[in-house]
Structure formats: C-alpha cells, structure tokens
C-alpha positions as CSV (number, residue, x, y, z in Angstrom):
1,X,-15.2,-8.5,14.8
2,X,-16.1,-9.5,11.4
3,X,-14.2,-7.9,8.8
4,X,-13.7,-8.1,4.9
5,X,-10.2,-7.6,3.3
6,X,-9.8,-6.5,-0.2
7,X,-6.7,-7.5,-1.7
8,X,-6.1,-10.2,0.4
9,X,-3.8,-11.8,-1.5
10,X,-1.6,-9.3,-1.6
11,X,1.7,-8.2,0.2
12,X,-0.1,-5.7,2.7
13,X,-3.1,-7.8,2.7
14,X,-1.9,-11.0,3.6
15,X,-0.2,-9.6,6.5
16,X,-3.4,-8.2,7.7
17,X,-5.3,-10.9,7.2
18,X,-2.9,-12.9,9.4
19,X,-3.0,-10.3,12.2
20,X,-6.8,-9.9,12.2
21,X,-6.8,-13.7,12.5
22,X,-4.2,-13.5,15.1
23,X,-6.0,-10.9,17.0
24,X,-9.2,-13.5,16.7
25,X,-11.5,-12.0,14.4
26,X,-13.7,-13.2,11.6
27,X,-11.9,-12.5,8.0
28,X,-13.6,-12.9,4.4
29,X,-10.6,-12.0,2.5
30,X,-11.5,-11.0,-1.1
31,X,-9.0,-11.1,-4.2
32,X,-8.9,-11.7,-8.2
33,X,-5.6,-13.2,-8.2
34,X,-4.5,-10.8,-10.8
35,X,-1.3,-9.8,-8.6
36,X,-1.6,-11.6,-5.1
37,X,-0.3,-15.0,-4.4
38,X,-2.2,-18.2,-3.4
39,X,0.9,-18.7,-0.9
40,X,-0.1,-15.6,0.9
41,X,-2.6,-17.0,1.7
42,X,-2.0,-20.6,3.3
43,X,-1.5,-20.1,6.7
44,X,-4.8,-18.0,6.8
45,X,-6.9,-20.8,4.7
46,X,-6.3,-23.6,7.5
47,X,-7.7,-21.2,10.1
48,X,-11.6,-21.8,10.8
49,X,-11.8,-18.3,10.8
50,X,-11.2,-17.2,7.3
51,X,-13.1,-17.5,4.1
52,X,-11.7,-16.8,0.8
53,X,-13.5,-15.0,-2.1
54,X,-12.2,-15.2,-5.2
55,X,-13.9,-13.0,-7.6
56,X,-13.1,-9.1,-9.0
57,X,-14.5,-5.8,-7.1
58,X,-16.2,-4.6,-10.4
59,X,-18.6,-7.4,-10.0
60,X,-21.0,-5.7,-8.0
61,X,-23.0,-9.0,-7.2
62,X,-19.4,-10.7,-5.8
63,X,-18.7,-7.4,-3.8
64,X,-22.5,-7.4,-2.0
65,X,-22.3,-10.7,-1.1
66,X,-18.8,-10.2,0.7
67,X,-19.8,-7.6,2.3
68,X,-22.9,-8.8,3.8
69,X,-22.6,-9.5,7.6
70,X,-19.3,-7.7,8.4
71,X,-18.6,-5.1,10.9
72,X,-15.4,-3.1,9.2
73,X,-14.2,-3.5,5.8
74,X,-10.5,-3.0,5.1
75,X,-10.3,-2.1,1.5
76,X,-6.9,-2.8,0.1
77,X,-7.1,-4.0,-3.2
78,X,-5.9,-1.4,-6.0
79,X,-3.9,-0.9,-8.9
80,X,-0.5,-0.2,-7.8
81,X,1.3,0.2,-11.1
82,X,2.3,3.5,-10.8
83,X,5.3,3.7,-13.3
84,X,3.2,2.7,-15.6
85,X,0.0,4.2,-15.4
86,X,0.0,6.2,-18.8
87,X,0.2,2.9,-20.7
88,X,-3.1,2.1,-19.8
89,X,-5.3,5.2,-18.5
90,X,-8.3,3.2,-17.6
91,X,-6.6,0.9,-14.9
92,X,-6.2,3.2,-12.4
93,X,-9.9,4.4,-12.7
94,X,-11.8,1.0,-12.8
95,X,-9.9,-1.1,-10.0
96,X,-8.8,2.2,-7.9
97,X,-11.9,4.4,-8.1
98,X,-14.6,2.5,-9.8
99,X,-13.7,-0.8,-7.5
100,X,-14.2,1.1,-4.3
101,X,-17.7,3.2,-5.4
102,X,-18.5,-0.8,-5.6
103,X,-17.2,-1.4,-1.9
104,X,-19.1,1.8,-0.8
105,X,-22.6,0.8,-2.5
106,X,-22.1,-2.8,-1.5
107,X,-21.6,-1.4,2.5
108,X,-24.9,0.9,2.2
109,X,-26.9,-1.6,0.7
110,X,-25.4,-4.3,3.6
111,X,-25.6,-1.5,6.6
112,X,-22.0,-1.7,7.1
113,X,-20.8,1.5,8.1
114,X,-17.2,1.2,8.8
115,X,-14.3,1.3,6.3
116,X,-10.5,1.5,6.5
117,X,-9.0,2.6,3.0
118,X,-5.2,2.7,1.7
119,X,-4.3,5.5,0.0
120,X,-1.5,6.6,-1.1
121,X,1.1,10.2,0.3
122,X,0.9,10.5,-3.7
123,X,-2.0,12.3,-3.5
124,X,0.3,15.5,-2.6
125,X,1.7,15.8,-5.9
126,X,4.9,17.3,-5.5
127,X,3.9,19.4,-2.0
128,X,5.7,22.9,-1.0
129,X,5.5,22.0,2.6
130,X,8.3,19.0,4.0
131,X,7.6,17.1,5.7
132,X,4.0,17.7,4.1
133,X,1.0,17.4,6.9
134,X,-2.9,15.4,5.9
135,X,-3.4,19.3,5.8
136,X,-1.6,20.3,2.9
137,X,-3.5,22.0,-0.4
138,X,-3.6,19.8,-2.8
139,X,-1.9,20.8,-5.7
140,X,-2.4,19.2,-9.0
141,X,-2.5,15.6,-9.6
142,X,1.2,14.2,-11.1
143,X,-0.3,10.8,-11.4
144,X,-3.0,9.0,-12.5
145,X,-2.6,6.7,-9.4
146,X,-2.3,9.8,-7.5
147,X,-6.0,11.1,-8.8
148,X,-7.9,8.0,-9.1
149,X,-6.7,7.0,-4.9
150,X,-7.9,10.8,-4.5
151,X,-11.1,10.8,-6.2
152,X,-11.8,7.4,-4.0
153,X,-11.1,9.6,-1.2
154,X,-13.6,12.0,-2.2
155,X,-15.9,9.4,-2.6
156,X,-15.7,7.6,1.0
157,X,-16.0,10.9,2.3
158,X,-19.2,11.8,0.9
159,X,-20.6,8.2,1.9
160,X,-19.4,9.8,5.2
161,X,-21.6,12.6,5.0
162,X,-24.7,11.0,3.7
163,X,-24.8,7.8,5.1
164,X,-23.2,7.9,8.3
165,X,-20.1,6.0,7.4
166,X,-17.2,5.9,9.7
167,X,-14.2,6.1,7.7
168,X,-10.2,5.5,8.3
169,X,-7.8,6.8,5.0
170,X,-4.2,6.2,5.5
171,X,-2.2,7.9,3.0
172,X,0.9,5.6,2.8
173,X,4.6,6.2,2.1
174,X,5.9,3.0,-0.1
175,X,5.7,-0.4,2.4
176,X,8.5,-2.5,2.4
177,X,9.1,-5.6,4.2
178,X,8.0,-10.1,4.2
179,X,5.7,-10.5,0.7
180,X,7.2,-7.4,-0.8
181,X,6.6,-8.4,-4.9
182,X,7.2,-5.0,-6.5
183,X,9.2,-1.6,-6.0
184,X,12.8,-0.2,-6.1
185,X,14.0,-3.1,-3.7
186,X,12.4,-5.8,-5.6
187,X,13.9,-4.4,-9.0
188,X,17.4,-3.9,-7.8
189,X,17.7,-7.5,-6.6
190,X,16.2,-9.1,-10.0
191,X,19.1,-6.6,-11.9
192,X,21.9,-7.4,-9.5
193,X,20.6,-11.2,-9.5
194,X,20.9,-11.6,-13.4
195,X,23.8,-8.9,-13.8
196,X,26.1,-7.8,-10.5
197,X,28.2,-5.9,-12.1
198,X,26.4,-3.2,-13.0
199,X,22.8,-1.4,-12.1
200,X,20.5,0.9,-14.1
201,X,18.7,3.4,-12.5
202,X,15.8,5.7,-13.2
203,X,16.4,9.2,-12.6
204,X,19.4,10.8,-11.0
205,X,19.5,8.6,-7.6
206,X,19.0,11.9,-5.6
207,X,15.0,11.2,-5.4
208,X,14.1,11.3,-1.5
209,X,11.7,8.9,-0.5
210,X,10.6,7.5,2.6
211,X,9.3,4.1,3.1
212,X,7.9,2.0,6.4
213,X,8.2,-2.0,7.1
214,X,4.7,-3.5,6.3
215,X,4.2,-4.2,10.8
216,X,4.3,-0.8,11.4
217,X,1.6,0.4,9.2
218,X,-0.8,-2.8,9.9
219,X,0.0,-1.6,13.3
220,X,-1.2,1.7,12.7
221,X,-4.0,0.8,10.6
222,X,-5.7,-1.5,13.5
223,X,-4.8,0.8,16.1
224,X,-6.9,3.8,14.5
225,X,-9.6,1.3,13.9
226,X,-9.3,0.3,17.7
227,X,-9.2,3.8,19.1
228,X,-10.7,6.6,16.7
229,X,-14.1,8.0,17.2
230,X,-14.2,10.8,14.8
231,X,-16.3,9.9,11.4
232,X,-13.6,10.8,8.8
233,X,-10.1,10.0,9.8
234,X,-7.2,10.9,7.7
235,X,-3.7,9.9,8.6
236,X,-0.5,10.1,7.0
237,X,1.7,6.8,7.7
238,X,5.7,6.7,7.5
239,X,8.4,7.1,9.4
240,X,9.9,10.4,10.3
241,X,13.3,10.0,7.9
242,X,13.9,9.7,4.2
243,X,16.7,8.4,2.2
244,X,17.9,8.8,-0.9
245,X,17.8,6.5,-4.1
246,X,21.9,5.6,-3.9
247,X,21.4,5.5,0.0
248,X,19.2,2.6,-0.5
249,X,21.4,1.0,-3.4
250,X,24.4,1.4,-0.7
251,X,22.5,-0.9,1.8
252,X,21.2,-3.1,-0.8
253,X,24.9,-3.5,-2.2
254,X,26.5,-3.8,1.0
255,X,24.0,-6.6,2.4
256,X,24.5,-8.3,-1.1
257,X,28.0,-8.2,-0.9
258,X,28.3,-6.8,-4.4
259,X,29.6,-2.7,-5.7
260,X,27.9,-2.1,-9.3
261,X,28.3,0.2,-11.0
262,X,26.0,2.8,-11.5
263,X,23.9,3.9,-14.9
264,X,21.8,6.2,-14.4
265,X,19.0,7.4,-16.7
266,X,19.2,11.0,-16.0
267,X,16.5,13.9,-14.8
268,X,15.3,13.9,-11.2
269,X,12.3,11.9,-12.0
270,X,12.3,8.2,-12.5
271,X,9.4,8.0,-14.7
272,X,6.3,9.9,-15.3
273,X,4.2,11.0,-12.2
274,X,7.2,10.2,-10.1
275,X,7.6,12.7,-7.4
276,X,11.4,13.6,-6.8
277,X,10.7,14.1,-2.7
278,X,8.3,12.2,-0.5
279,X,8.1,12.9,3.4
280,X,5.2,12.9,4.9
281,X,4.3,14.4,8.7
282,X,2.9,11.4,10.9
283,X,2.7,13.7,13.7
284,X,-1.4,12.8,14.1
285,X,-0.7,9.2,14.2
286,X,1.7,9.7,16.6
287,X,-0.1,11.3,18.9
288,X,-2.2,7.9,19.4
289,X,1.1,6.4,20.4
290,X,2.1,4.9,17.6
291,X,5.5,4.7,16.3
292,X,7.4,2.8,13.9
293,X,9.7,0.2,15.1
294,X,12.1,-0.5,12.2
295,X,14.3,2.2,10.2
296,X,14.1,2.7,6.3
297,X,17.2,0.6,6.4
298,X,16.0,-2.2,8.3
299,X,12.8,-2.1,6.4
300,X,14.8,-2.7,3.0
301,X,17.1,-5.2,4.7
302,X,13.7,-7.4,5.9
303,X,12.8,-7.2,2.5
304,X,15.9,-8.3,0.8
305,X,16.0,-11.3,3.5
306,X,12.3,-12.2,2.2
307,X,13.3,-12.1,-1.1
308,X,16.2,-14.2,-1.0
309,X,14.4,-16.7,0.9
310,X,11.8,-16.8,-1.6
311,X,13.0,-17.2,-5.2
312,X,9.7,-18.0,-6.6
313,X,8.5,-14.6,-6.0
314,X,10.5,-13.3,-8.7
315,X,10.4,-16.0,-11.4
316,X,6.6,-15.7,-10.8
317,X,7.1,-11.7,-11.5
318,X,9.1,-12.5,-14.5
C-alpha cells in the first residue's frame, strides 16, 4: 500500500510511520516542522521506502502533489494546543479544519478515496452518558479544538457522501507513551525536574481522564483500516479505566522517587475548555478484537522512561 502521513514528525506520527514501514508499505510522510522533530524521523529516512515532505497543509499545491499516487491517507497533523486555544482563535480553524478541507480536495482531485483521521473524545463536550458511546448527542462545543476536529469531521463525512470516500475517524482519549513532547506527564516531569519539592497543578486534581499508550491506538488505527468495509467509520479509542489527576501524580512521584507537595490552582477545570471527566466506550473497537495491552499506569510509566532517556526533548520544548 501507498500511504501519506500528515504530521509525520510528530509523536503519533512517527510511530506510524515506522509501523507502516515495518508492515512494508510505501510512506510519503508530510510535516512543517512547526512541532515534530527531525529525530523522529531518522530511522524512517534510511528506509527506501519513505519520502519526506516538508511543506505546510494550507499550501494547497504541496498537499496535491503528496497526495498524488497513494492508496490511504492517514491525516494526523493538527493543532493540539488545547489549553491554549483562546489565545489565538484562528489556529485551531486553519491547521485543524481548514488543513484537512485541503487533504480532502487534494484526494478528490488525486482519486484517492481512503482516509484515516484523528480526532479527538473532545468532541463530546462534557457528555451526560459515562462511559460516553460514538453515539452520544453532541452537546455544545467547550473547546475550540473540540469544534474545529468536529467541523473536520463534518467535512470528511460529506466527502463521504458525495464522492465516495471511505473514511476511518478515531476520536482519541490523550496518547501517552515513546515521543510523548506535550501533556500532564510531560509538564510534571519539567516542574519536578527544575523544582522537586513542590508541584503546581491546574484545577482540583480530581479531573478523570483516561489515556492509551501510543501502540495500542496505531494498533487500532491499522487494524480498522485492514478490516472495515463500511464507508464512514467512527470509533472511540481508549482504554476501559480512568484515573484521576493525583492518581497519576502518585505514579509519577513514586517512579521518580520524589513526594511534592501539592498546589493546586483550584476549580474542577484545569483551564478553559477542559473537560472535568473523560471516558469514552470502545466497545465497537472492541468487537474487531482489539484491545489495549498496557494500563493508564503503564502507559505514563513508558512515557516517563522516554523522557528521561531523552533530555533533549524538553530543552527543545523550553
């Protein structure tokens, strides 16, 4: 298969690209370099089988010519600055939205007709239902992440409809695990790094979140794309337990050796948009005999092993 990964430079990019390579197909990985790492990238860049891109989705010349000649397109790339969305509206809505009506007009005008997009379980808001099914009414939008990943839903659906797209949409929990560059986990270690002693926190630490190891979804992601037939296919992807925020501090202090303490910024939302419980029902994945083969805990201790194995990560986040 040929395929063309946006965001390839990125933490769940660059692992896909190296399975798909593994697996022995074809990859044009495409990336601006605006947050993904050349480093990601080196084991893929001595295989024969890739080719790197390096231009920005909302150049619509760049995107057609990527596209051109592959048989699924894995679209990856976004804007995954939720916390601080409000600071600059626009973001969200040219490389979330506006990037992948780009992907979608580049695939029409190429004749590809496959497409495997990451979204986000944000687009539930804050659900009534827990664990919340691909089901669920929407309710309205808490972030402006949230709205632009739905609204580039919306749009690969409609492609769907009138051009005979197959699609795949994975609503994701947060991914944790090897190339991890940003999240909870990431900003713990920094604090605890320059300042053991002590650790501030948004919110209340009572926020519920669940969270899968990078492997698992990649494996969920190619095994749809191996075994679905339907045209639209929605999937929720997590793992079927949450934790809260001080549950995740425990195991981060424990495996760090350290026992700060705790400032908290109050309110049982850590900024803006945040949504105090995430918990998504992966019961439809599921059924296709996929299952997650690492814990939340495990996840976050993968993570924190890859980070302290890889300094530069965080002076190049600095």
């Amino acid at each position: 298969m040929k395929t063309l990964v946006t965001g390839a430079a990125g933490f769940i990019g660059s692992n896909l690209v190296d399975r798909l390579l593994a697996a022995g197909h074809e990859v044009t990985g495409f990336d601006n370099f605006s947050t993904g790492f050349r480093q990601f990238l080196e084991g893929a860049r001595r295989n024969p089988r890739f080719r790197l891109v390096e231009a920005d989705l909302l150049d619509q010349d760049a995107v057609s010519g990527a596209v051109a000649g592959a048989d699924m397109v894995f679209h990856l790339a976004a804007n995954a600055d939720v916390r601080f969305g409000p600071e600059h509206p626009r973001k969200d809505l040219d490389q979330n939205t506006i990037a992948t009506w780009n992907v979608l007009e580049a695939m029409r005008t190429s004749g590809v007709r496959r497409i495997a997009f990451s979204s986000t379980g944000s687009v539930y808001g804050e659900p009534e239902v827990f664990p919340t099914p691909e089901s669920a009414p929407f309710p309205v939008q808490t972030s402006l992440y949230g709205a632009s990943k739905l609204a580039a839903e919306g749009l690969i659906a409609a492609y769907a409809a009138a051009f005979g797209f197959q699609t795949f949409i994975f609503r994701f929990v947060s991914i944790l695990g090897e190339r991890y560059t940003h999240g909870h986990v990431f900003d713990f270690y920094r604090q605890l790094l320059a300042h053991p002693e002590r650790l501030d926190v948004l919110g209340d630490g009572h926020q519920r979140k669940s969270y899968l190891y990078v492997q698992d979804c990649i494996s969920a992601i190619l095994l749809t794309a191996d075994k679905c037939r339907a045209q639209v296919n929605v999937f929720n992807l997590g793992t079927d337990e949450y934790c809260e925020v001080n549950d995740s501090i425990g195991w981060i202090g424990e495996h760090l050796g350290v026992t700060p303490e705790l400032r908290y910024a109050g309110g049982e939302r850590g900024w803006i948009g945040d949504s105090p419980f995430i918990f998504l029902d992966c019961g439809r994945m599921r059924s296709y005999g996929w299952k997650p083969e690492l814990t939340i805990r495990q996840g976050i201790i993968r993570t924190l092993e890859f980070l302290q194995a890889n300094q530069w990560v965080l002076e190049a986040r600095a």
